[in-house]
Each structure stands twice: as C-alpha cells, then as structure tokens.
Backbone bond lengths (Angstrom), bond angles and torsions (degrees), N, CA, C in turn:
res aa  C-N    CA-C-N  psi(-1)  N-CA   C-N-CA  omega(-1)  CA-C   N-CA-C  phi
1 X - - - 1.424 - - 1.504 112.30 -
2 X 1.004 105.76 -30.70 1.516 105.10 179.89 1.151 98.50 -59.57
3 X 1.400 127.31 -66.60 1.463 142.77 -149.32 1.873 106.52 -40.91
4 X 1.504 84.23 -44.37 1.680 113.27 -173.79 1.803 91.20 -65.90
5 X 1.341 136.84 -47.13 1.695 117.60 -173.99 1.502 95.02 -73.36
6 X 1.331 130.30 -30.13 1.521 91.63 -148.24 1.433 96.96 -98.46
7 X 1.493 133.44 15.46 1.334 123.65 135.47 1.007 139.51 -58.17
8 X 1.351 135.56 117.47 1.578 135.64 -178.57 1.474 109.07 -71.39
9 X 1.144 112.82 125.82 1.843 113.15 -173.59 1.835 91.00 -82.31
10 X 1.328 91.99 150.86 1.670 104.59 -177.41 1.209 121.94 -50.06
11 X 1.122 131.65 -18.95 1.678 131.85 -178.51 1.078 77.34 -76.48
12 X 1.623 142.01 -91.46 1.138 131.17 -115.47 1.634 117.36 -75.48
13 X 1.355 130.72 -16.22 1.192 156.25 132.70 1.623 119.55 -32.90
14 X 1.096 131.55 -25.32 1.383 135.14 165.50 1.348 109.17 -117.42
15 X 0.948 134.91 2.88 1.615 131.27 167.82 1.717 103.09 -62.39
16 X 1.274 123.31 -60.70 1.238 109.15 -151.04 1.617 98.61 -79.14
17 X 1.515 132.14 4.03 1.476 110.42 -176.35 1.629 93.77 -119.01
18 X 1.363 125.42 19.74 1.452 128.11 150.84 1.630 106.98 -77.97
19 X 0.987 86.63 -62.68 1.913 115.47 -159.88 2.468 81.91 -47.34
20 X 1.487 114.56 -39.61 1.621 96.85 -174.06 1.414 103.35 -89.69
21 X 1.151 134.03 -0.26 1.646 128.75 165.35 1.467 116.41 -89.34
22 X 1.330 107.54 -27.63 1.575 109.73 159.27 1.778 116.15 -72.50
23 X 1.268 107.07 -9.52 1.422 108.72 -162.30 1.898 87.39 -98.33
24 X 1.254 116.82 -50.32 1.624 110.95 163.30 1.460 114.72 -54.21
25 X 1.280 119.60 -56.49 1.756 99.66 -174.21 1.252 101.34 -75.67
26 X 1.127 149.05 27.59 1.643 142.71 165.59 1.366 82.23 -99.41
27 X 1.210 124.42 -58.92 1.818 119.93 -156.35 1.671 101.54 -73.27
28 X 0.937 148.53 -52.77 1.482 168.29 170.17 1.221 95.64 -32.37
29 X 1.218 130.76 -78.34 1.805 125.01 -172.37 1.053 105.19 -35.70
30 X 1.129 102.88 -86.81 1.699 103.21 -160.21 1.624 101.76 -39.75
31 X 1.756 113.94 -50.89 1.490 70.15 -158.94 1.735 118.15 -83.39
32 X 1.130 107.77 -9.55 1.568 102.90 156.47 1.288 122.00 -24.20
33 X 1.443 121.22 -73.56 1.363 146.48 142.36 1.292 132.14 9.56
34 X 1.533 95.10 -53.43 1.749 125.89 -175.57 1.779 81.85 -93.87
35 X 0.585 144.26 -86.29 1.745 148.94 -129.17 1.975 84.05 -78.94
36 X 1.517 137.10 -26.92 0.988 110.24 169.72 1.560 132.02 -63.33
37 X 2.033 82.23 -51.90 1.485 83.27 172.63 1.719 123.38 -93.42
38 X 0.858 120.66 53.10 1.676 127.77 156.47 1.543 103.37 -119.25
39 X 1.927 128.16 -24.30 1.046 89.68 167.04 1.712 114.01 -87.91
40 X 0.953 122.80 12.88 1.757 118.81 174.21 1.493 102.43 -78.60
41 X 1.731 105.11 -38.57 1.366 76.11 -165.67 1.867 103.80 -94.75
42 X 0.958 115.84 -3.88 2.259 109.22 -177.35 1.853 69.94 -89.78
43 X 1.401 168.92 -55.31 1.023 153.97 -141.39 2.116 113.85 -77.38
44 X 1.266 86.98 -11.73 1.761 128.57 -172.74 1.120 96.19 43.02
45 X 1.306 127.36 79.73 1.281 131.24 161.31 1.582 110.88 -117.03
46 X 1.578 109.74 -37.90 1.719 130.71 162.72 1.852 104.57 -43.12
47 X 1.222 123.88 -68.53 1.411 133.91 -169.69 1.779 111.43 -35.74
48 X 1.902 110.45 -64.69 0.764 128.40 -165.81 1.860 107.34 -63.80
49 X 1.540 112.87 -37.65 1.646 95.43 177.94 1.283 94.83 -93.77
50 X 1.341 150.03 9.02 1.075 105.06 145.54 1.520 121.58 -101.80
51 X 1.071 109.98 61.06 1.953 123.50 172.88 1.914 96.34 38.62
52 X 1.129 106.92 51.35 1.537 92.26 154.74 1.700 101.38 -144.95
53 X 1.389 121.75 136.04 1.219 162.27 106.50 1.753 86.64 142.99
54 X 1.208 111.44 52.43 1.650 104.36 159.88 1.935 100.49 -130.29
55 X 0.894 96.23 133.97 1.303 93.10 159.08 1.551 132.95 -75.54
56 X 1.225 137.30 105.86 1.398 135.48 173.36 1.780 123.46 -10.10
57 X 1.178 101.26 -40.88 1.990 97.09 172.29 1.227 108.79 -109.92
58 X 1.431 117.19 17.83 1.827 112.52 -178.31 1.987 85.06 -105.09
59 X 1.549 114.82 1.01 1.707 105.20 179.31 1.516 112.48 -90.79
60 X 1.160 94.08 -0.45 1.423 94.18 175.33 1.658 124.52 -120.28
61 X 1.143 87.40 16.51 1.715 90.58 -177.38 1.319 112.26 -95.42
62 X 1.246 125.63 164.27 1.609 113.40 173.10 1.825 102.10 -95.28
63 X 1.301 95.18 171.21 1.972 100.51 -175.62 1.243 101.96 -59.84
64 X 1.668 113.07 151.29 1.115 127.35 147.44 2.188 99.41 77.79
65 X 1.507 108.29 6.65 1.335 122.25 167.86 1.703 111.19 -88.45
66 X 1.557 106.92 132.22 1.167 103.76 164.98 1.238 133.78 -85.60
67 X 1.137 154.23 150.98 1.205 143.05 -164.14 1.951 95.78 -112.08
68 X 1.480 102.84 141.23 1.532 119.05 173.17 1.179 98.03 -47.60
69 X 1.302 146.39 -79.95 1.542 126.50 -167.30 1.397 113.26 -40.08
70 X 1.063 116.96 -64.70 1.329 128.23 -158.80 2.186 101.72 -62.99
71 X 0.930 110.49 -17.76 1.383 119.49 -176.46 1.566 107.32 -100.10
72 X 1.245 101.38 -23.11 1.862 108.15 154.41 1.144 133.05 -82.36
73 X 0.982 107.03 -28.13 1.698 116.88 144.87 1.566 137.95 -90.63
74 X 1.043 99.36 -4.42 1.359 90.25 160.73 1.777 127.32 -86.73
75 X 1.371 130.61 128.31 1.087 127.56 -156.25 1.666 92.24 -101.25
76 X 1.288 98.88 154.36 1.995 120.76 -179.33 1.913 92.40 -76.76
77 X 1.446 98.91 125.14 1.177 103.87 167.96 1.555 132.68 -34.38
78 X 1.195 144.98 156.14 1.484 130.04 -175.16 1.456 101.19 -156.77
79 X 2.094 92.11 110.74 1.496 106.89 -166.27 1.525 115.23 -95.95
80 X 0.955 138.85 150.87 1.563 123.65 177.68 1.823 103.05 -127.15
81 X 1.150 136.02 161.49 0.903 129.88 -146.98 1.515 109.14 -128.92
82 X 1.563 136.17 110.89 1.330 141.98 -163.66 1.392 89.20 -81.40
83 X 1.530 101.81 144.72 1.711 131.48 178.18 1.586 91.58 -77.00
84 X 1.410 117.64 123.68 1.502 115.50 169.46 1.677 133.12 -33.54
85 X 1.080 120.18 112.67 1.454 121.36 -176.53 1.339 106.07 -77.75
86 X 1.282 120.42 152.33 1.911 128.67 159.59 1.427 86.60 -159.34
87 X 1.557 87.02 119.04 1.452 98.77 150.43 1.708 117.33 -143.89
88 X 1.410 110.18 158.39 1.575 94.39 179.57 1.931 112.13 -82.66
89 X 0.878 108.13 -176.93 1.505 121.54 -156.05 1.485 102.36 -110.92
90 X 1.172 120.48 120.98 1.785 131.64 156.85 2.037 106.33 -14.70
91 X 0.928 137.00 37.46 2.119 120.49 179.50 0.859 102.92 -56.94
92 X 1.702 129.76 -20.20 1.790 103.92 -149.95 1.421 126.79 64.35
93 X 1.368 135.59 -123.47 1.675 127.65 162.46 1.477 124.27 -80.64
94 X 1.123 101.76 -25.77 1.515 104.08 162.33 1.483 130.55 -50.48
95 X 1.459 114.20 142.17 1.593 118.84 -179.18 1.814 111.14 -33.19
96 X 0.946 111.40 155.99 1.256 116.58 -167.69 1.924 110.70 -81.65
97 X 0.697 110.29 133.38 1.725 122.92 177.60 1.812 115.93 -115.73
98 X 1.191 90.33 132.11 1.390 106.40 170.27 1.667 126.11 -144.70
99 X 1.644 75.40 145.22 1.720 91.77 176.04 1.771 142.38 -93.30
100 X 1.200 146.58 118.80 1.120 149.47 -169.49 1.661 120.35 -100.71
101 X 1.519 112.84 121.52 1.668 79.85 -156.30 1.404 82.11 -140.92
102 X 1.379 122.97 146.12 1.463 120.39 -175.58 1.912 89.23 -125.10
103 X 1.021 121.73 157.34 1.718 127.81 170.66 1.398 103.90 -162.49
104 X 1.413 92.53 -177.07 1.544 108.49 175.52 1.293 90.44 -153.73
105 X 1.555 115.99 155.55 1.523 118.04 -173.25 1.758 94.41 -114.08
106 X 1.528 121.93 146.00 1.578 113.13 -170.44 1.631 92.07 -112.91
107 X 1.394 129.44 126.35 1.499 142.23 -153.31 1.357 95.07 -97.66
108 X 1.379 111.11 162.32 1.336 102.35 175.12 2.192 115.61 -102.34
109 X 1.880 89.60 -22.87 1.608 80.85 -177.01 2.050 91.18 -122.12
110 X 1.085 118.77 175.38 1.596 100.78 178.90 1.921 98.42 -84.89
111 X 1.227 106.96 -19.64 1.212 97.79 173.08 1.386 148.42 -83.74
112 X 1.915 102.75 21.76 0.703 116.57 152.45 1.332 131.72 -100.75
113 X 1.337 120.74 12.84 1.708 134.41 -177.20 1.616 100.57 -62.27
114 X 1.212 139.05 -31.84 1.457 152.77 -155.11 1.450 97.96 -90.06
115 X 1.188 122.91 -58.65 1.650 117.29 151.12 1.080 149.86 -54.29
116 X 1.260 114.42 -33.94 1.180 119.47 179.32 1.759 97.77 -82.35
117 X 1.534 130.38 -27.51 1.144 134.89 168.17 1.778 108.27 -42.06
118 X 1.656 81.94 -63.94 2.005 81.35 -173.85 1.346 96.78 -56.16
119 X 1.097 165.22 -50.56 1.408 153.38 -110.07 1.566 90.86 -128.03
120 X 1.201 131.19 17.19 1.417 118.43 175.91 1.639 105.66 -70.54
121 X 1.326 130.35 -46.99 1.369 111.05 -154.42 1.543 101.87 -68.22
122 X 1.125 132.72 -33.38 1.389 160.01 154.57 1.962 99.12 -19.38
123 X 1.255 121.75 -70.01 0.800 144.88 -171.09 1.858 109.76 -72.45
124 X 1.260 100.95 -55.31 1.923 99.92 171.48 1.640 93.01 -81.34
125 X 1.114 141.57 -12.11 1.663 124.90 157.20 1.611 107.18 -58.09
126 X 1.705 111.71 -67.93 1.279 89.24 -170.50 1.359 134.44 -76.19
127 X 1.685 103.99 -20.50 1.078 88.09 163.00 1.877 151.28 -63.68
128 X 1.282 87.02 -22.88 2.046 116.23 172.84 1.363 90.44 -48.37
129 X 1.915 114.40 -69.57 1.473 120.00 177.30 1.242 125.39 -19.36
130 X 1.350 116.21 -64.83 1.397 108.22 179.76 1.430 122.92 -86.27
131 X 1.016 115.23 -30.35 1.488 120.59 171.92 1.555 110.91 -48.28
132 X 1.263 121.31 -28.55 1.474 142.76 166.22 1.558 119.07 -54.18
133 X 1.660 109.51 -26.48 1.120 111.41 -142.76 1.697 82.71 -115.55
134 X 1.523 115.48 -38.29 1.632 124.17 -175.53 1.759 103.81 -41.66
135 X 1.320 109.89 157.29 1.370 114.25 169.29 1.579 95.47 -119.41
136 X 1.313 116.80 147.64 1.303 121.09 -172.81 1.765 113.61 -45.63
137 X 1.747 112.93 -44.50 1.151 113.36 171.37 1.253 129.62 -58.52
138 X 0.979 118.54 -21.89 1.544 133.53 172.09 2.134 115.21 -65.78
139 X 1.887 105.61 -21.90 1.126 94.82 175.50 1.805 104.07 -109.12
140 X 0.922 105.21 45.63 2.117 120.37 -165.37 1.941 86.65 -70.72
141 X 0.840 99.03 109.97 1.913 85.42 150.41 1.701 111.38 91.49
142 X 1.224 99.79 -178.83 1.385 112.13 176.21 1.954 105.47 -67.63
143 X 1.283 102.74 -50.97 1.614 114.32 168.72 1.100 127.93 -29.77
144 X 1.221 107.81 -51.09 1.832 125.63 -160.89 1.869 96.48 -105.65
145 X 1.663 113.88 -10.40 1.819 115.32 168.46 1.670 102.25 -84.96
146 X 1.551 122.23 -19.45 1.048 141.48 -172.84 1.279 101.35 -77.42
147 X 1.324 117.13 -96.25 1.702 114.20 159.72 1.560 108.78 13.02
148 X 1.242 97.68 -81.07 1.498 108.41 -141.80 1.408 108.16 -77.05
149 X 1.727 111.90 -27.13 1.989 91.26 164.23 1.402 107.25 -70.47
150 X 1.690 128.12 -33.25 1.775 106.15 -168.14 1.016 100.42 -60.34
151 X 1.516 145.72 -42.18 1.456 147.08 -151.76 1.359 103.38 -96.23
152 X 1.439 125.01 9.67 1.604 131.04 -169.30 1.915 76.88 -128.49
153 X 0.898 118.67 -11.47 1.940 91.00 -173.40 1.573 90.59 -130.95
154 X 1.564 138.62 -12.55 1.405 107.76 157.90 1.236 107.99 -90.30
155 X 1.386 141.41 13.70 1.355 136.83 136.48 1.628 128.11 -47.71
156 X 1.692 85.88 -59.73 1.731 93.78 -173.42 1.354 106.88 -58.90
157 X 1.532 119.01 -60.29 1.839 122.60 167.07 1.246 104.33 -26.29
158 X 1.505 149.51 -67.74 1.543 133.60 159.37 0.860 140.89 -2.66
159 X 1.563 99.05 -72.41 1.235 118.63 -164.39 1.851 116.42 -82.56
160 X 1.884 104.55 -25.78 1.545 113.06 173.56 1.473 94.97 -107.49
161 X 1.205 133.09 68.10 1.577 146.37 -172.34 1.611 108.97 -51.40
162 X 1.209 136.97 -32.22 1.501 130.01 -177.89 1.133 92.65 -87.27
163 X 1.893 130.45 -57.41 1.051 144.40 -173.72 1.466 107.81 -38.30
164 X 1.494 125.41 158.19 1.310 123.25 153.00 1.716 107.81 -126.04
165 X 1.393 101.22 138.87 1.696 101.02 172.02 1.463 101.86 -113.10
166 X 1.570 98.72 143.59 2.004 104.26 -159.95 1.909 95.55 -95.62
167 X 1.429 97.36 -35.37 1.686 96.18 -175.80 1.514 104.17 -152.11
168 X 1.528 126.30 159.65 1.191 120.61 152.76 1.488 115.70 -112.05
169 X 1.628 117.86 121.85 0.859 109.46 -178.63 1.879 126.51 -105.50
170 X 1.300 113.31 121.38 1.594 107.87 178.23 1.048 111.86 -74.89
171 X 1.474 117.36 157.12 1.797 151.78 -168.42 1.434 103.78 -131.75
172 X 1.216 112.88 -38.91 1.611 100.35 173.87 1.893 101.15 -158.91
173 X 1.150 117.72 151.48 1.467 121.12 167.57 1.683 97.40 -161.16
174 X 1.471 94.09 123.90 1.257 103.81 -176.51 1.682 109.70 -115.28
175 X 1.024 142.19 146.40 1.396 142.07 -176.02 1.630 112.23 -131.55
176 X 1.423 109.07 104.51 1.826 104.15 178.05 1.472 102.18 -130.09
C-alpha cells in the first residue's frame, strides 16, 4: 500500500505544466493586443477611424489641397517696410566696416501695422544698437544672415510689445 501512495496518479503530474501554458496564453493576449493596437495607433491609422484629429471635410480632400474654409481664413501676409539701416561694425583697431541693411518686417494681424509704425524709432534704435555691436565675422554666411533676423525679430517683438512680428525679411545687406 505504500508503494500504491507514493505514486503520483497521472492527472496529478500534468496539472502543474498545463496550469503554466495557460498562465502564458493568459499573459500573451493581451499583450499581443496591446503591441497591435499601439502600432495602429503611433502608425495613425487607429486615430483616424476612430473620428479623432481629422476633420470631416479635410477626408476628402486630396494632399497638399486647401480646403475653401481654410483659404477663407487665411489672411494675405502684411509687410511693413524698415527705414534703411547703416551702421558701422564692432573691428576693434582694424579699418572701419560698415553695414547697409534694407528689410521689411512680415506682421502677424494688419492691425498691427499702426504700432509697429509708432514704435519705429524704437525699433531703428535698437536695431542700429546691435548692428553696432556685430563684428563683420559674425554676419559670414547663411548662419550669421540667420542670427541676425532671430535677434532682429525678438528685438522688434520688444520693442512693438502688443504687436507681433512673424519674420524679418532682408532685400539687401551689404557689408564693406
């Protein structure tokens, strides 16, 4: 009789390596599941059926089409035109250098042209200022034309404070 307990009868011997393959396909679905749908939705295919972040008449347009609303609202840029700058250039002992700079500032509403008007001397002050301060190497290249509108339009935003200016754009800058 003994002999007979300390045999394990066959069920009880395969229970515990069912019971861990049920314990993987319990764990496995879901995340299958999860890893399908996150790539639908970072793949943005998830977003669109469920009607969020498309607009209803932007589904029917073809790419790179504007849609009539959106082309009714969009307003024609509105440029205003900077009084010519010259100023000479930072050399240190070196011969003297100067700069010539023609722009236009691009507004963001037209109703801010009236401000940014009053605030011009304000605006050809600071800008003279720094242009004063540039060393010729500093305007070398596409880099140093780069520079000098961000640091030419978070100036102007300053200086026309309600106003906003979106870009400054140059027409001519000459350096001798």
């Amino acid at each position: 009789m003994s002999s007979a307990a300390a045999i394990p009868a066959p069920s009880e011997a395969g229970a515990p390596k069912k019971s861990k393959k049920k314990l993987v396909i319990l764990l496995a679905i879901p995340l299958v599941l999860i890893a399908i749908l996150a790539g639908l939705w970072f793949g943005g295919i998830l977003p669109p059926l469920l009607g969020m972040g498309v607009d209803k008449a932007a589904k029917h347009e073809k790419p790179g089409e504007i849609s009539k609303e959106a082309a009714a609202t969009a307003k024609a840029p509105v440029f205003l035109d900077l009084p010519d700058l010259i100023a000479n250039l930072n050399v240190g002992q070196r011969r003297s250098a100067f700069i010539k700079l023609k722009a236009k500032l691009e507004l963001s509403k037209p109703e801010d042209v009236a401000v940014v008007t009053a605030a011009m001397p304000r605006l050809q002050d600071m800008f003279t200022t720094y242009l004063r301060e540039m060393r010729p190497e500093e305007l070398r290249g596409s880099a140093g034309t780069y520079r000098l509108r961000e640091e030419m339009i978070s100036r102007a935003n300053i200086a026309a404070a309600p106003a906003r200016i979106v870009d400054v754009l140059f027409s001519e800058m000459l350096i001798q």
